[in-house]
C-alpha positions in Angstrom: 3.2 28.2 -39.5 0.8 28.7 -36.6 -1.8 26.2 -38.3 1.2 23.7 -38.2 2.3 24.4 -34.4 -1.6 24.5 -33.2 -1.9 20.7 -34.9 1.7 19.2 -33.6 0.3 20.9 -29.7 -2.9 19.0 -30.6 -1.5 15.7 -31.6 0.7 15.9 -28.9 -2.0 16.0 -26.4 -3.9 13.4 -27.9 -1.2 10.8 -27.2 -1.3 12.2 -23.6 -5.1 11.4 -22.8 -5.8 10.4 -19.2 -4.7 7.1 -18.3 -2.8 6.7 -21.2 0.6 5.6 -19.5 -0.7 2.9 -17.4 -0.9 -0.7 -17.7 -3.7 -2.0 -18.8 -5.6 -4.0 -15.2 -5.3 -7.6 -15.1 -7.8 -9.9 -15.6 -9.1 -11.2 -12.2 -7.6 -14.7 -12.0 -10.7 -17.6 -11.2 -8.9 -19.0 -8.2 -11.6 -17.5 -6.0 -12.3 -14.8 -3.7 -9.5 -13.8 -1.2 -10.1 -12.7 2.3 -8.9 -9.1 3.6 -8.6 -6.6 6.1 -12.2 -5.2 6.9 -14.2 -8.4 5.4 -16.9 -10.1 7.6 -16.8 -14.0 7.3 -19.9 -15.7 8.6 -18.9 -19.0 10.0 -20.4 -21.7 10.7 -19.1 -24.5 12.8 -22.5 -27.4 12.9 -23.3 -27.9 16.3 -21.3 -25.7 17.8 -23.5 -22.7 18.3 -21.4 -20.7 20.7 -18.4 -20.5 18.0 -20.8 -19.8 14.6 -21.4 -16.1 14.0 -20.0 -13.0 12.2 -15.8 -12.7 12.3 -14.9 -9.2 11.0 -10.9 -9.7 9.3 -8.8 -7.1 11.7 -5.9 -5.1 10.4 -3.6 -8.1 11.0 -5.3 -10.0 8.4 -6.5 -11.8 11.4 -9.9 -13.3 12.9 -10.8 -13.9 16.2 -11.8 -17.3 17.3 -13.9 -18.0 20.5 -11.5 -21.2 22.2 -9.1 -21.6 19.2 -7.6 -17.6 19.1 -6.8 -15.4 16.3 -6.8 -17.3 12.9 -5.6 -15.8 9.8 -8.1 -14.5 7.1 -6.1 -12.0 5.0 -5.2 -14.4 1.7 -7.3 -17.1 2.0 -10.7 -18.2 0.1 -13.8 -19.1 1.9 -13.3 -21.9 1.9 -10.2 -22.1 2.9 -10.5 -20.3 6.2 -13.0 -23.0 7.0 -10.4 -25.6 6.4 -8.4 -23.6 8.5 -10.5 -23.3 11.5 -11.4 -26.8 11.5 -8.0 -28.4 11.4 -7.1 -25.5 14.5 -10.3 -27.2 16.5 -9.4 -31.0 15.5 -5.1 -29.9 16.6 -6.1 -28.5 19.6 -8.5 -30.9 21.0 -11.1 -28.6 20.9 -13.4 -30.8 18.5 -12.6 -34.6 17.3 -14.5 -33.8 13.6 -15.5 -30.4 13.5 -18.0 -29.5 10.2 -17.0 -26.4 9.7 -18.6 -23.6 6.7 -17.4 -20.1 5.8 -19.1 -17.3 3.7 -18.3 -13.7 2.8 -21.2 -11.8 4.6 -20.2 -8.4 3.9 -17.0 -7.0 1.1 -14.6 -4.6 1.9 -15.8 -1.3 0.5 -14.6 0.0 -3.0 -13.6 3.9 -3.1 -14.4 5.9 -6.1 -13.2 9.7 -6.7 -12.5 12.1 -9.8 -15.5 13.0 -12.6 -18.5 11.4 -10.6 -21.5 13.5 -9.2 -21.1 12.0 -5.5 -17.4 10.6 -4.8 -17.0 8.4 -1.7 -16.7 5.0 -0.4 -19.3 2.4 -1.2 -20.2 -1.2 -0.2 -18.8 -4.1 -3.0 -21.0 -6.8 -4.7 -19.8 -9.4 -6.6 -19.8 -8.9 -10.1 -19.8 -4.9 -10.3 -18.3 -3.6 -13.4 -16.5 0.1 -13.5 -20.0 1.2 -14.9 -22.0 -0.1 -12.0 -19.9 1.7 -9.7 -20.4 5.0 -11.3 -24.2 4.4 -11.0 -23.7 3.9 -7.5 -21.3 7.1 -7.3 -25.0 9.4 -9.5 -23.1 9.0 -12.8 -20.5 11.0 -14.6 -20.0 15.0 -14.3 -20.0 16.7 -17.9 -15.9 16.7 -17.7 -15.7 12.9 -17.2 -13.9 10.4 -19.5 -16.4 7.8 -19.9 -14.5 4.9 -21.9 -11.7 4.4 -19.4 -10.8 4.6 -15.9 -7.7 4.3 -13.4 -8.2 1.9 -10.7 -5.6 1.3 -7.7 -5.5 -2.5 -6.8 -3.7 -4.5 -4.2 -2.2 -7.7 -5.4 0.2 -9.8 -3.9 0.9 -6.8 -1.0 1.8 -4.4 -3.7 -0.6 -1.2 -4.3 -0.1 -0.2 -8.2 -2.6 1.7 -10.5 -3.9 0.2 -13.5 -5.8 1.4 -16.9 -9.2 -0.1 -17.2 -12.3 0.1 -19.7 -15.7 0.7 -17.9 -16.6 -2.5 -18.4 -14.0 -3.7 -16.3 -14.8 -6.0 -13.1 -14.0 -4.2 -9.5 -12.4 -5.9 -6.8 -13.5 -5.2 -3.1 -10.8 -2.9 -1.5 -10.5 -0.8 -5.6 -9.8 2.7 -5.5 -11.6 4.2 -8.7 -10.0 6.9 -10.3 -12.6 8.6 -13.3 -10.3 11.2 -15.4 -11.2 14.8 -16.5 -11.5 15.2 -20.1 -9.4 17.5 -21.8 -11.4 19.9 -24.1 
């Protein structure tokens, strides 16, 4: 009787392992990059020194343009904030065919907490996997579940938390979450 209640509490809290009840993260769609709120574009507008530099994307999703004012970041690609900025310039007056570039210089940070040796905040690179930022984080404690991870994503406006495998991409702005095993 007590061998059978000690393997029904077992097999019970096998179907319980960490993570278990959430969906599974969606693959990142290959429509681009999307600007948000503490990115740094580098912008480039050719021959126009006094407006190319460094824009950091403020809380309101917002940059701030020398001459054209604040234009929005938050949501768009690259690319598309320098389509952006040059049809603002060409509206306004401001330049009849401005040539106008935009780059990410710097990613929002990731955050990564739970089963790592050093939990914190961390600069993004493109292409990091779930495994790449546990190196960055000194690897897994002893406790930590190693095949799977929960990650809390914005998408669309909406914060919701997602089951992923380690070899999972991370998104800028990606809250890591690294389970404790249960022994």
């Amino acid at each position: 009787m007590t061998l059978a209640l000690g393997l029904l509490g077992a097999g019970t809290l096998a179907g319980c392992a960490p993570g278990d009840g959430l969906p599974p993260l969606p693959l990142n769609p290959a429509q681009g990059y999307r600007l948000g709120t503490g990115d740094v574009a580098r912008i480039v507008v050719f021959d126009q020194k006094q407006l190319t530099a460094d824009y950091g994307v403020g809380d309101s999703g917002m940059i701030d343009m020398p001459l054209l004012g604040p234009v929005r970041a938050a949501g768009r690609t690259a690319s598309g904030l320098a389509r952006a900025i040059g049809t603002g310039l060409q509206t306004r007056g401001i330049l009849r065919h401005p040539d106008v570039a935009a780059e990410v210089r710097n990613y929002r940070p990731f955050s990564i907490l739970g089963e790592v040796n050093k939990p914190g905040q961390f600069p993004f690179q493109p292409g990091m996997t779930v495994l790449t930022a546990v190196s960055i984080a000194s690897g897994f404690t002893y406790r930590a579940v190693e095949s799977r991870v929960g990650i809390v994503r914005v998408r669309h406006g909406v914060s919701r938390e997602y089951r992923a495998p380690a070899d999972a991409l991370v998104a800028p702005g990606d809250v890591i979450e690294v389970f404790e095993r249960h022994f």
